[in-house]
C-alpha positions in Angstrom: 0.0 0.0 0.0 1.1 3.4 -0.6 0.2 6.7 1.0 1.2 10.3 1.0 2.3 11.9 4.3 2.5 15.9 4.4 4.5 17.7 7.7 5.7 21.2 8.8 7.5 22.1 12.1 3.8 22.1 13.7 1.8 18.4 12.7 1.6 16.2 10.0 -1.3 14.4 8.1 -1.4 11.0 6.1 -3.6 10.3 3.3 -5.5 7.1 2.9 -4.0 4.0 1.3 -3.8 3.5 -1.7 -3.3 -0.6 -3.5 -1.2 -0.6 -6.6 -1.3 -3.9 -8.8 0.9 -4.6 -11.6 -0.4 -7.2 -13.8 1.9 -9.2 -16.0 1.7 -8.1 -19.4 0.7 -10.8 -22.2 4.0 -11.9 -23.9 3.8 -12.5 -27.6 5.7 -14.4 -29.6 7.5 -12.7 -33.1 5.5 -12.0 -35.7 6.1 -11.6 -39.9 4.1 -9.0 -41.0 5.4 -9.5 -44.3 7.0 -12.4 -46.2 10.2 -12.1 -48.7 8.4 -11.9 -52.5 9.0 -14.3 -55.2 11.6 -12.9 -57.7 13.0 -13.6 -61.0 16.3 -11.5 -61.8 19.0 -11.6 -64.2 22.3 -13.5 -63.5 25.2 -11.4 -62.0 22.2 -8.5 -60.5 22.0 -7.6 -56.7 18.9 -8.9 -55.0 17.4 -8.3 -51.4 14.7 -10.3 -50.2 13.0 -9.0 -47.3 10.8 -9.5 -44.3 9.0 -7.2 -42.2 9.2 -8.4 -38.4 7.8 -7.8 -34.3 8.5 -9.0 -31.5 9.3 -9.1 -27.9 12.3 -6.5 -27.6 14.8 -6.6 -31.0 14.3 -9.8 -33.2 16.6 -11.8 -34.8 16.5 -12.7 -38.4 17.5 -16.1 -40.1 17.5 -17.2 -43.7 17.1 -20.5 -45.0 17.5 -21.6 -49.3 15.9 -24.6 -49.6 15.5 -25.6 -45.8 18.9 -25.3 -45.3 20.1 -22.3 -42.9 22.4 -19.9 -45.0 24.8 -17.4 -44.4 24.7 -13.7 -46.9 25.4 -10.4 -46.5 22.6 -9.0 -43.9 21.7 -5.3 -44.3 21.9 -3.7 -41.2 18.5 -3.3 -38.8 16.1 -0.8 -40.0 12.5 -0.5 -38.8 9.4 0.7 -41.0 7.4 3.8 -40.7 4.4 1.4 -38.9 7.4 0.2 -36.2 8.3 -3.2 -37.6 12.2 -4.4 -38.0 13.7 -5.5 -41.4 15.7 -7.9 -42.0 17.2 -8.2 -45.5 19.1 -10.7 -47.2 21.4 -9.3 -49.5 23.0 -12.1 -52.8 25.3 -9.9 -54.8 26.0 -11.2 -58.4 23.3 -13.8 -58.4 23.9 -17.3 -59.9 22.3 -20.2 -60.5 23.3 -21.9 -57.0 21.3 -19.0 -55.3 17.9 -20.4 -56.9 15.7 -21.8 -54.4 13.2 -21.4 -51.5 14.0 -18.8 -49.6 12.5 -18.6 -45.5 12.9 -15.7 -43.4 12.9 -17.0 -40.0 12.4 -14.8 -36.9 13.3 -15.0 -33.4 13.0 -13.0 -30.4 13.6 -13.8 -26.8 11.2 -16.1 -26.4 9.9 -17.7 -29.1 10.5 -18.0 -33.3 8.5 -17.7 -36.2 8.8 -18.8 -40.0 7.7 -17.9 -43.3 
């Protein structure tokens, strides 16, 4: 309980109690709020696929071509004018070993998403 108590050099005075309860607040999981777009591009061209993200504090991105988790050039963190974090994966020069299924996967500290 809490209370205010007021003095001068001649009395003082208490107010009544007052209860404060803090409820926990609902944790949810990451979210995509927007998938990585099927693309078609010339060989040797720059390509970024990306994801739009939320989550519980700053999420983590992961990329997977064709199930398999792969490693590329991430563009640093930048965050949309609605508040949700990008991840981008960046494939410079473009081949045909970078054709696939791409996943952005998502994690934040305590749970993951995929899509």
């Amino acid at each position: 309980y809490y209370y205010c108590k007021v003095s001068n050099s001649r009395d003082s005075a208490k107010s009544k109690e007052a209860q404060l309860v803090v409820v926990g607040r609902q944790l949810e999981g990451p979210r995509i709020h927007k998938s990585p777009k099927s693309l078609e591009i010339e060989e040797g061209k720059t390509v970024r696929l990306v994801c739009h993200a939320s989550g519980s504090g700053r999420v983590q991105f992961e990329w997977t071509q064709n199930g398999m988790l792969c490693a590329g050039p991430l563009s640093p963190h930048e965050t949309t004018p609605e508040g949700f974090q990008v991840g981008c994966l960046v494939i410079e020069n473009a081949d045909p070993r970078h054709e696939g299924k791409y996943q952005c996967i998502v994690r934040d500290q305590h749970e993951c998403a995929d899509r």
